[in-house]
C-alpha positions in Angstrom: -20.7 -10.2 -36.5 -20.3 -8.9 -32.7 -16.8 -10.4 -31.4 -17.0 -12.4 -28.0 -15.4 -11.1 -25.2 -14.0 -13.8 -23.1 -13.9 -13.1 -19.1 -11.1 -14.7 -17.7 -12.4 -16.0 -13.6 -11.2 -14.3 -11.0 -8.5 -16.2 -9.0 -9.4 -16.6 -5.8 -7.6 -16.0 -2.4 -7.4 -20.0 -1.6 -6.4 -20.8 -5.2 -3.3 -17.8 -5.2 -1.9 -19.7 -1.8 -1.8 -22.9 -3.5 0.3 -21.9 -6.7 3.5 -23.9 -6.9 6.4 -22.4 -5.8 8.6 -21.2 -9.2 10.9 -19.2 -7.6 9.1 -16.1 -8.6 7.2 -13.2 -6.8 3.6 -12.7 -7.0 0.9 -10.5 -6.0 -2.8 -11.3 -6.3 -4.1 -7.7 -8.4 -7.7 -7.5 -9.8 -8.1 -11.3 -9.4 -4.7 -12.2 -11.3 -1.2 -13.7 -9.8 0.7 -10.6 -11.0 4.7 -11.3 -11.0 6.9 -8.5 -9.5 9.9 -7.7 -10.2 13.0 -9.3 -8.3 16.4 -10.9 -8.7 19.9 -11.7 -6.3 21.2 -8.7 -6.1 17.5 -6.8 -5.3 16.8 -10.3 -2.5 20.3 -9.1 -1.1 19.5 -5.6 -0.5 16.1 -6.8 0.9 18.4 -8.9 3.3 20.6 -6.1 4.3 17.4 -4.0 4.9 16.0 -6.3 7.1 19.2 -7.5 8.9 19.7 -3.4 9.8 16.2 -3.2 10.8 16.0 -6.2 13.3 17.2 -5.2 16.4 15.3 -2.6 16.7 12.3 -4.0 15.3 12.1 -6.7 17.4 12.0 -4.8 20.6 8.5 -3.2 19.3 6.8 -5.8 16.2 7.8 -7.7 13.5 9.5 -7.7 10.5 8.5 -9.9 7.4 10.0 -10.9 4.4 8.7 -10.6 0.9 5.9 -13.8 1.2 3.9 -12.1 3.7 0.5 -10.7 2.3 -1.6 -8.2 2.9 -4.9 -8.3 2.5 -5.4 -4.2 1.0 -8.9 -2.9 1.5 -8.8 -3.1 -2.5 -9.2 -7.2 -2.4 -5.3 -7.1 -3.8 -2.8 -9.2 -1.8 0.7 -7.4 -1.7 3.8 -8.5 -0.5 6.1 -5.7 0.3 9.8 -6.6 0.1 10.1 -6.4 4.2 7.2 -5.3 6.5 6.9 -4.0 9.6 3.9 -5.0 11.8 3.6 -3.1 15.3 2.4 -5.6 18.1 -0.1 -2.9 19.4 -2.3 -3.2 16.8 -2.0 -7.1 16.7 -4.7 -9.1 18.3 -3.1 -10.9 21.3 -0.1 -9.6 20.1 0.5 -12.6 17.8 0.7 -12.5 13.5 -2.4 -14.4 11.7 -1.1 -18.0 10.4 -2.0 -16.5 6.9 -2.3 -13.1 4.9 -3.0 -10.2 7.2 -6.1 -8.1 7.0 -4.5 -4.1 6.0 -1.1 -2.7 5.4 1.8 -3.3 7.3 2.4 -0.2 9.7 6.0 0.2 7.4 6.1 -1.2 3.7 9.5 -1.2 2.3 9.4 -1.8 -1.8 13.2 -2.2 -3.5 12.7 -1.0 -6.7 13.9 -3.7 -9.2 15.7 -2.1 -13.1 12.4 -3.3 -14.6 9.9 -1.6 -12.5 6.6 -1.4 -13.4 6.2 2.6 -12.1 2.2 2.9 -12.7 1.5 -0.3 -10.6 4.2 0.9 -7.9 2.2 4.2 -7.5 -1.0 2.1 -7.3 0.7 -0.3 -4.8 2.3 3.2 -2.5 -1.8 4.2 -2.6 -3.3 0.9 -1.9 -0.8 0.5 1.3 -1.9 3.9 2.6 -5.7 3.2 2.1 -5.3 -0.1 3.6 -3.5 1.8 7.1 0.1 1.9 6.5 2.0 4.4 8.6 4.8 5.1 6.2 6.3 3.2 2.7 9.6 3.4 1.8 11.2 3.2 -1.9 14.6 2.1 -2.0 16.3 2.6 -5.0 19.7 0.7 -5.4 20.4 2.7 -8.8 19.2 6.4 -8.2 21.0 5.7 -4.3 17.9 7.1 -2.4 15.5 6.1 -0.6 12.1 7.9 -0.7 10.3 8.1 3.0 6.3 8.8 2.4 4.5 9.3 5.4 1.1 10.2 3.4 0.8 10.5 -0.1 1.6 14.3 0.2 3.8 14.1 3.0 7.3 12.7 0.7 11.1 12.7 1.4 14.2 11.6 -0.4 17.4 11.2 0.8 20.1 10.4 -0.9 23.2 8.3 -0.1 25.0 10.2 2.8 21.8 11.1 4.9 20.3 9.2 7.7 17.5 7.6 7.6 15.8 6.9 10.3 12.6 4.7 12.0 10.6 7.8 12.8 7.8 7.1 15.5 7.7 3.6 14.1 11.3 2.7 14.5 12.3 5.8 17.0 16.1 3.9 17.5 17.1 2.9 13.7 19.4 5.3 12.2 21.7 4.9 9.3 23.0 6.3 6.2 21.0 5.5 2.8 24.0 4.2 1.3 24.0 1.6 4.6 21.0 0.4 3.7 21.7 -0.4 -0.5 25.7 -0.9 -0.6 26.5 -4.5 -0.7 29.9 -5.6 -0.1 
């Protein structure tokens, strides 16, 4: 006798908003909430990130935090740990009330001890078909922080280089270890 397959529905967009809040971070992937990976210490890096970010990316979009999506050309809603959205390419200016259609311009991932690698690759290719600029991988543990501008076109630097904003964020400079030292 044949076993039965069971085909588990695909969630849908309207149902993944209106999961209760457990404190934990998901991703919609192939029609699943898929949790990723996060914790204090990886939310206070993200902080740091974003509070060295902000005054110079105010002056040309905005930054977001981990519960923004993006709606990837895939059908997948990710969440990058902070985002970078250039007003230029905004409609009016102004950020949709709900997920965003594409990548953010800059996608910023902190990779987390239990890191799923396969799904981050995935994720890095996902952002770039969807129209992101560049991705960043910070990685507390290793102390770099890997710049791709394609996904041929990769740089790490390590704890005593700059980083900097590029032609996204032309003013940012700072030292990896800036951006992943807590005090």
């Amino acid at each position: 006798m044949a076993e039965m397959m069971v085909v588990k529905p695909k969630m849908t967009e309207e149902e993944f908003i209106k999961l209760p809040d457990d404190g934990r971070k998901y991703e919609l992937v192939d029609g699943e909430a898929k949790e990723v990976p996060a914790g204090v210490r990886h939310d206070a890096i993200v902080m740091r990130i974003g509070y060295l970010m902000y005054p110079f990316a105010e002056k040309v979009g905005f930054l977001c935090a981990s519960s923004a999506g993006f709606r990837m050309v895939t059908g997948n809603i990710r969440s990058p740990d902070v985002s970078l959205v250039l007003k230029g390419r905004l409609p009016e200016g102004q950020l949709p009330e709900g997920f965003m259609d594409g990548a953010p311009d800059l996608a910023i991932e902190v990779i987390s001890p239990n890191e799923d690698w396969a799904e981050l690759g995935r994720k890095i290719g996902e952002y770039f078909m969807s129209g992101a600029k560049q991705v960043w991988l910070v990685d507390p543990q290793a102390k770099t922080v890997t710049i791709y501008k394609s996904l041929t076109d990769v740089k790490v630097l390590h704890a005593e280089e700059e980083v900097t904003g590029g032609d996204l964020l032309p003013e940012l400079r700072c030292k990896v270890a800036d951006l992943i030292s807590l005090p």
